[in-house]
GUSE-85198 format. One record per residue: residue number from 1; y, z, x of N, C-alpha, C, O in turn. Coordinates in steps of 0.2 Angstrom, whole numbers, plus 5000, padded with zeros to 4 digits. Atoms other than C-alpha are relative to their C-alpha. Layout:
// residues N
pos / nnorth / nup / neast / canorth / caup / caeast / cnorth / cup / ceast / onorth / oup / oeast
NUM / Y / Z / X / Y / Z / X / Y / Z / X / Y / Z / X
...
***
This chain:
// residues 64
pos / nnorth / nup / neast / canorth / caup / caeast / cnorth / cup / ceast / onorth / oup / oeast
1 / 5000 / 5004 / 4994 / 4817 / 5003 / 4930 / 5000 / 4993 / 4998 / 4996 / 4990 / 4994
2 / 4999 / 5005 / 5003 / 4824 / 4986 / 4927 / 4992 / 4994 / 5004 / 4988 / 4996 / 5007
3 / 5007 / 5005 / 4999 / 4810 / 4971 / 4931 / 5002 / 4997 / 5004 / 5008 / 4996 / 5003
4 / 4999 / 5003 / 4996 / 4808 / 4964 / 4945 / 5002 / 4992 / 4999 / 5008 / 4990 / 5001
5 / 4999 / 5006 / 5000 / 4808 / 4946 / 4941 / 5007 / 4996 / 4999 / 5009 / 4991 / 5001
6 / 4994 / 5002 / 5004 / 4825 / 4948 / 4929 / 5004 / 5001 / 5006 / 5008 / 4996 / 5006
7 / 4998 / 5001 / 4995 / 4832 / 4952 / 4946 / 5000 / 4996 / 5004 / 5006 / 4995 / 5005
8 / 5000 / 5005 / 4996 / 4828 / 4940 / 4956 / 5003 / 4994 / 4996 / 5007 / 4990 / 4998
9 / 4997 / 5007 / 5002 / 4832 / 4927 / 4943 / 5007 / 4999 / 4999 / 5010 / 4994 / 4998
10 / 4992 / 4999 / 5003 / 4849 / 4936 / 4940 / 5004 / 4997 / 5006 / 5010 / 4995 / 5006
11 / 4996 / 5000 / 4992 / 4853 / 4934 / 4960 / 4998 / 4993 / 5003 / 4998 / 4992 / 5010
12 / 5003 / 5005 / 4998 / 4847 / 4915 / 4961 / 5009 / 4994 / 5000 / 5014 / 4994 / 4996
13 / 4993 / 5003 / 4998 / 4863 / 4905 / 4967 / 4997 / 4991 / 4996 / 4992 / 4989 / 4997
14 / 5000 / 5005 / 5004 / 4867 / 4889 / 4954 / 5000 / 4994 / 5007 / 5004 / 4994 / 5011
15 / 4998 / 5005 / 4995 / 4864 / 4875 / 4966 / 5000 / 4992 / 4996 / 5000 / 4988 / 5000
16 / 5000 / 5005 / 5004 / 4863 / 4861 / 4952 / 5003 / 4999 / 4994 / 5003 / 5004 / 4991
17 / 4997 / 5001 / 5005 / 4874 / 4854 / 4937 / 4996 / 4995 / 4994 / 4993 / 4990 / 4996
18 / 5004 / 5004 / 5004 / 4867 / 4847 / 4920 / 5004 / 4995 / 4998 / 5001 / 4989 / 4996
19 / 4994 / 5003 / 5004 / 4884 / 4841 / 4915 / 5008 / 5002 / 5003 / 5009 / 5007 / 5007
20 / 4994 / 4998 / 4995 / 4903 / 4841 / 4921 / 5005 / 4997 / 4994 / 5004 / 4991 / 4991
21 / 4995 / 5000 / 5004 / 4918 / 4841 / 4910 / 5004 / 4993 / 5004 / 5006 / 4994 / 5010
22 / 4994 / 5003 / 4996 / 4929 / 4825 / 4917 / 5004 / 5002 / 5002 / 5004 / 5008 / 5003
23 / 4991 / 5000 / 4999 / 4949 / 4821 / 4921 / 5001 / 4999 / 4992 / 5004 / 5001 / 4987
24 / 4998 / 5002 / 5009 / 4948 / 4814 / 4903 / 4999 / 5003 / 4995 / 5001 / 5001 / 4990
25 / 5002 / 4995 / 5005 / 4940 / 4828 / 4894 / 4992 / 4998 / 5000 / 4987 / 5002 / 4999
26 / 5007 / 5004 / 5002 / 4924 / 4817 / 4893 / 4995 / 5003 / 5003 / 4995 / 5004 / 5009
27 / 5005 / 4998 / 4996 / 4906 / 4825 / 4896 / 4996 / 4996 / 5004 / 4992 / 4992 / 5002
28 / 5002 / 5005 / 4999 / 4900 / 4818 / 4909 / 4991 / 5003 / 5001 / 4991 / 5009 / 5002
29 / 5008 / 4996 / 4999 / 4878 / 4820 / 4911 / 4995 / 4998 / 5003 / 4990 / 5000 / 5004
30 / 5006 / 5003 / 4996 / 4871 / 4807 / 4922 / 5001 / 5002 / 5008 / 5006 / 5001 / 5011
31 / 5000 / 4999 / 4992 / 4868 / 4812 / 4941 / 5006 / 4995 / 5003 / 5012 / 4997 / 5003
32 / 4995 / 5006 / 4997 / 4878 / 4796 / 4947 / 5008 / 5001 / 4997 / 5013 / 5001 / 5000
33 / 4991 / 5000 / 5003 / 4894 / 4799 / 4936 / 5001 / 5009 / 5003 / 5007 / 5011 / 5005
34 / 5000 / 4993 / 4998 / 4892 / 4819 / 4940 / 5004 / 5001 / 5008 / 5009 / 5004 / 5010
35 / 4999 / 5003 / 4993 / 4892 / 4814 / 4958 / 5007 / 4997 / 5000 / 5012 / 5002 / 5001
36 / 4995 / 5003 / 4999 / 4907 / 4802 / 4958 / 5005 / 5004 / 4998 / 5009 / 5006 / 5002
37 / 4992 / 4994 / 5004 / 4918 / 4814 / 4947 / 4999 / 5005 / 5006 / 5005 / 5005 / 5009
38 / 4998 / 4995 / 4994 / 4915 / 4827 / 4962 / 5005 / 4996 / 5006 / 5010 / 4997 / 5009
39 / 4996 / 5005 / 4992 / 4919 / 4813 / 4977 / 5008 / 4998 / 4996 / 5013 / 4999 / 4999
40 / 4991 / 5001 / 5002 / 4936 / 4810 / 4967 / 5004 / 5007 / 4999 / 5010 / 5007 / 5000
41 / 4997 / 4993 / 5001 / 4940 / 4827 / 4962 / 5002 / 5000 / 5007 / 5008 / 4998 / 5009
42 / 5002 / 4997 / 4994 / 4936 / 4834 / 4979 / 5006 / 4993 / 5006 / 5009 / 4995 / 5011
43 / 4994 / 5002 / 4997 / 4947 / 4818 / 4987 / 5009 / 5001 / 4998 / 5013 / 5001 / 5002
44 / 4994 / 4998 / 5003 / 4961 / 4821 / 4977 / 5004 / 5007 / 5002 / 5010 / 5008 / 5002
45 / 4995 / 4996 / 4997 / 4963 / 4837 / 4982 / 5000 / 5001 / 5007 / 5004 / 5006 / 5009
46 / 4999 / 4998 / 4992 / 4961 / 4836 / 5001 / 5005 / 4993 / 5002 / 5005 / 4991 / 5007
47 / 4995 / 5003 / 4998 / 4975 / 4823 / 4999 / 5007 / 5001 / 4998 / 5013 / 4999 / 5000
48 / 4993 / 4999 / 5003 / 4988 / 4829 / 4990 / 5005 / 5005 / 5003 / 5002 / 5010 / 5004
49 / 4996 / 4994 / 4998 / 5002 / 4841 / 4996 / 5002 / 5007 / 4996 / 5004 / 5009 / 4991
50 / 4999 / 4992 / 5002 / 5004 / 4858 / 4994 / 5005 / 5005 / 5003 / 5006 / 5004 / 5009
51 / 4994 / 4995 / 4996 / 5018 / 4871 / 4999 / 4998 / 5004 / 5003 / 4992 / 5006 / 5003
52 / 5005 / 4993 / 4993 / 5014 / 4883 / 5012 / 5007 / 5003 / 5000 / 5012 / 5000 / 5003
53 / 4994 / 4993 / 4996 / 5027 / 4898 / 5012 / 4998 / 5004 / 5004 / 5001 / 5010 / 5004
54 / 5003 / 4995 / 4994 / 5018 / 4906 / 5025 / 5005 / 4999 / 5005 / 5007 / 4993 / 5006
55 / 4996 / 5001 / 4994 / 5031 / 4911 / 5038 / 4995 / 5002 / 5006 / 4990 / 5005 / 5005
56 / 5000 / 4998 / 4993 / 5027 / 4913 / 5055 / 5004 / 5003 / 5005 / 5010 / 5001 / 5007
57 / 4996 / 4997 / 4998 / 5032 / 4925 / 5065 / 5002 / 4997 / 5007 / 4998 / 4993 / 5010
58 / 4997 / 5004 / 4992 / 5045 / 4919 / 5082 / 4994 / 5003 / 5003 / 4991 / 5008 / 5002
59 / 5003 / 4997 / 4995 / 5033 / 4920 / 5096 / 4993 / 4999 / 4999 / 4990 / 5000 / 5004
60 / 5005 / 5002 / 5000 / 5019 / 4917 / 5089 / 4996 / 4995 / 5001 / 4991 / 4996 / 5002
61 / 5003 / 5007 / 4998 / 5014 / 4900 / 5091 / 4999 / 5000 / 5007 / 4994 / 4997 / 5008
62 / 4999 / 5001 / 4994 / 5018 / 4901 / 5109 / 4995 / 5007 / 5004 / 4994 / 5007 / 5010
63 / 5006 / 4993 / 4997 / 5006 / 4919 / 5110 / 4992 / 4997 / 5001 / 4988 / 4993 / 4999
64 / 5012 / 5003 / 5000 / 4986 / 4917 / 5115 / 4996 / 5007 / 5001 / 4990 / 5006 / 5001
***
């Protein structure tokens, strides 16, 4: 019967980083620069363009 504890510690969701690889390769390790590399990542990709080949079927748009 496996152990409780190892269970639980196995099912615990990562909610913190100690360190984060940059854009430059560079490790980065302080909270503040960790941070910022996320705010620019995370801008970066919800500004950039992407392709969408999703068709839409005729009629659809116009359906409720």
């Amino acid at each position: 019967m496996p152990n409780r504890k190892k269970m639980v510690k196995e099912r615990q969701d990562i909610t913190e980083s100690n360190c984060l690889k940059g854009v430059l390769g560079k490790v980065i390790v302080d909270e503040k620069g960790i941070k910022y590399s996320w705010k620019e990542y995370i801008g970066k990709l919800m500004n950039e363009e992407n392709k969408w080949y999703h068709r839409v079927k005729e009629g659809a748009a116009n359906a409720k």
